[in-house]
C-alpha positions, 0 to 999 in steps of 0.5 A: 580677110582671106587667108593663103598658105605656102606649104611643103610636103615632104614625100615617101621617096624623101623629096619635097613638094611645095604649093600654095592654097586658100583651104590647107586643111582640104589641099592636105587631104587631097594629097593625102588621100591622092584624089588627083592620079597627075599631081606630083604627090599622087605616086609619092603618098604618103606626104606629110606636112613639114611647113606652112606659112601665112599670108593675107595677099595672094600674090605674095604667097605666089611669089614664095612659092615660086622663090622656094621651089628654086631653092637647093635641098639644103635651103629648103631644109633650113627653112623647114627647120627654123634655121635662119642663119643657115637659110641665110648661108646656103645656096 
């Protein structure tokens, strides 16, 4: 069974990146290593990993992408901090 993963970069310029692959171990260094000049990542390096989560049917990893990245700084932050009352509470 294939695995995808929703993750979030937290940038040098402090903001927040986040995407969805099959291969995360590949999709990191290719951020880390800014293989690509027009990805969001490329003038932000270095990047470091601050979330990831698992999922076995791509579409539900599409759909968390897509729900996050509407998410307010602070949401994103209660997530990558495993506050979940606080996740709950922000907007």
């Amino acid at each position: 069974m294939k695995t995808y993963y929703v993750y979030i970069l937290k940038c040098a310029d402090g903001t927040y990146y986040t995407d969805f692959t099959s291969n995360l171990d590949a999709k990191l260094e290719s951020h880390k290593a800014g293989k690509r000049k027009d990805t969001y990542t490329f003038e932000r390096r270095p990047v470091h990993l601050v979330f990831e989560s698992e999922f076995t049917v791509p579409a539900l990893a599409i759909a968390a992408k897509r729900k996050i990245n509407r998410w307010s700084r602070d949401k994103k932050e209660a997530l990558i901090n495993g506050e979940f009352q606080k996740l709950m509470q922000v907007s």
